[in-house]
N, C-alpha and C positions, 0 to 999 in steps of 0.2 A: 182456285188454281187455273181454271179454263180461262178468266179476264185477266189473269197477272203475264199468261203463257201469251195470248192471243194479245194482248199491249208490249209484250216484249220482241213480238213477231214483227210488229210495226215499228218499232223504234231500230230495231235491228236492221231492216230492211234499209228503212230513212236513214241511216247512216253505212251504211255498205255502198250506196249507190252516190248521195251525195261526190262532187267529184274532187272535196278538199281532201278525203281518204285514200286518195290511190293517182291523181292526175299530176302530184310532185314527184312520186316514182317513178313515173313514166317518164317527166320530162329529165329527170335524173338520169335514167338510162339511154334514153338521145343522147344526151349528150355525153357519156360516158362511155358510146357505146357499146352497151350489153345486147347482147346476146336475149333473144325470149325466156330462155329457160333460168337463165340468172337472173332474169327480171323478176320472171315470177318467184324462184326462189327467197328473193331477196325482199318481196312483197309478200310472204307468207312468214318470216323470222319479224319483219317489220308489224302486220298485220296480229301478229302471235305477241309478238309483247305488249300492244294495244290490246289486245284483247286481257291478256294477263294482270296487266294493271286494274283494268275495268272489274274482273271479277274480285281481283283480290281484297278491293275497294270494296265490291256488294257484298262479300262475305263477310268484313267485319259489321258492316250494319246492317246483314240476315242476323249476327249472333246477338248484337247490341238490342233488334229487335226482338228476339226471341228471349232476350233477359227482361226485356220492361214488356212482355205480355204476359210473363209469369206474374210479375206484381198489380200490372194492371190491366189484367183479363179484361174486365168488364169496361173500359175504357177505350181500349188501343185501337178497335176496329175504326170509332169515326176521328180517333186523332190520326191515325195513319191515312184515312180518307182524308182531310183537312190539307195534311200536308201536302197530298199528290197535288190536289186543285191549287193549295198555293204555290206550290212547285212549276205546275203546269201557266200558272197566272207571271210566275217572274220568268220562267222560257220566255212565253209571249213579251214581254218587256225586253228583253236582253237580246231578241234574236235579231238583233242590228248589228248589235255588239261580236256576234257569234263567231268565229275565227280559230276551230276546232281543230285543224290541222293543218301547218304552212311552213313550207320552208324555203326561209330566204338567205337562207347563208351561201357564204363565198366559199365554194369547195377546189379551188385552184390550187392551194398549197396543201392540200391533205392527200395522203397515199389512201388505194381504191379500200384498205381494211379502215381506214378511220372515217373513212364516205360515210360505208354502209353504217357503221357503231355510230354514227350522228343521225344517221335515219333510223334506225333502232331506237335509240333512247329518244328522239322528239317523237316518237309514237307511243314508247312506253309510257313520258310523261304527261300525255292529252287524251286521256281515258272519257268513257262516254260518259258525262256525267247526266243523263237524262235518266238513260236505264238505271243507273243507281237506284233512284228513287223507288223500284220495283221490288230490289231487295228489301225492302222495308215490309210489303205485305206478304214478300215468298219468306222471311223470316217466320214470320207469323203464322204461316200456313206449314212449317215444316219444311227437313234439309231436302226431303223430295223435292221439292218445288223449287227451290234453291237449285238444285244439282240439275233439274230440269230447264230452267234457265239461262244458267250459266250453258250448259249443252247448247240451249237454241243460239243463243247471242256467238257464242263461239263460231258454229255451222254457218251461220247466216252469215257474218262480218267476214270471215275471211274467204267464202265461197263465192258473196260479192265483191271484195277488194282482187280475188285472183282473175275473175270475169270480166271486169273491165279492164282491168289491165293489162290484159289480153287481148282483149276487142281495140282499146285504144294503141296498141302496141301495132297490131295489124294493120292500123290507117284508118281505122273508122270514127277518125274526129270529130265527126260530122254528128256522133251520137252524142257530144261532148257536151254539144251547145245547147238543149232542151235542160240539163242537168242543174245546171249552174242555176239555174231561175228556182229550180228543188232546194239548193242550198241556198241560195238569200232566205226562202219560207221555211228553213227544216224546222228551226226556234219555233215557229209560228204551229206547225204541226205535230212537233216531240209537245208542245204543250197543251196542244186538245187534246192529242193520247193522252196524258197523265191525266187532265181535270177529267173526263169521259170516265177512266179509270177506276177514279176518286170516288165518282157519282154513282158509278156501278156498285161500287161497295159500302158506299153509306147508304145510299137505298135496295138493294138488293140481297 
């Protein structure tokens, strides 16, 4: 539980701060001009159904996991290990590719209630697909672990999506620019968490 929690803590982080999470709402609100407090409100419904997809996704393969450890107890631990490392092996590979959250649509003809329902739903449907991979061994370990999880990823994603965009609401762009170098590498780092992960639980 302590490597599945402690690798969830990282991944969560890594994506709460990355600045493809929360630097489109900002610049949506500029230009729209909102108001702080609608900003954030509108980054926490936005953040909240990111995060809702994300878990509703880890919960059907905590349960899929927890059906094929019933069959294959004596198995699952180093196939679930396998996976994380190949998982964490094709991050590494794709984090060129990575393009997690973006929006480039034309919002000049839509009224401010259709705005936001397009930022909502392009959030709903770019769920973190790294963290996934976790639910595979929080299955395995029990809905505790699960429920424990899903808790951290929740707390952490939307506590960092409303902090920055807050901080970058305020003028502190400036913080902006270190970030961006985070997300080019985030692929590059969701995938040594996961193989590090893997590693911990095939050998440990």
């Amino acid at each position: 539980m302590v490597s599945i929690l402690l690798s969830g803590l990282g991944l969560s982080i890594l994506h709460a701060v990355i600045p493809n999470h929360w630097i489109p709402l900002v610049t949506i609100s500029k230009k729209e001009n909102w108001d702080l407090r609608k900003t954030l409100r509108i980054t926490f419904f936005a953040g909240g159904a990111h995060v809702l997809s994300t878990i509703a996704i880890g919960l059907f393969i905590s349960l899929l996991s927890f059906h094929l450890s019933d069959n294959f107890s004596s198995y699952m631990s180093w196939i679930s290990s396998l996976l994380l490392i190949g998982l964490g092996i094709f991050f590494i590979y794709r984090h060129y590719h990575h393009h997690h959250f973006n929006i480039g649509t034309d919002y000049s003809g839509l009224s401010q209630a259709k705005k936001i329902q397009v930022i909502v739903l392009a959030m709903f449907f770019s769920p973190c697909l790294e963290i996934e991979a976790l639910y595979l061994l929080a299955g395995q370990d029990g809905w505790i672990s699960v429920a424990l999880l899903s808790i951290l990823y929740t707390t952490v994603t939307l506590t960092g999506m409303l902090a920055w965009v807050y901080l970058v609401y305020k003028g502190l762009e400036k913080l902006n620019q270190n970030w961006h170098k985070l997300e080019h590498y985030s692929g590059i780092i969701s995938g040594i968490i996961l193989i590090a992960t893997g590693l911990v639980v095939l050998f440990l």
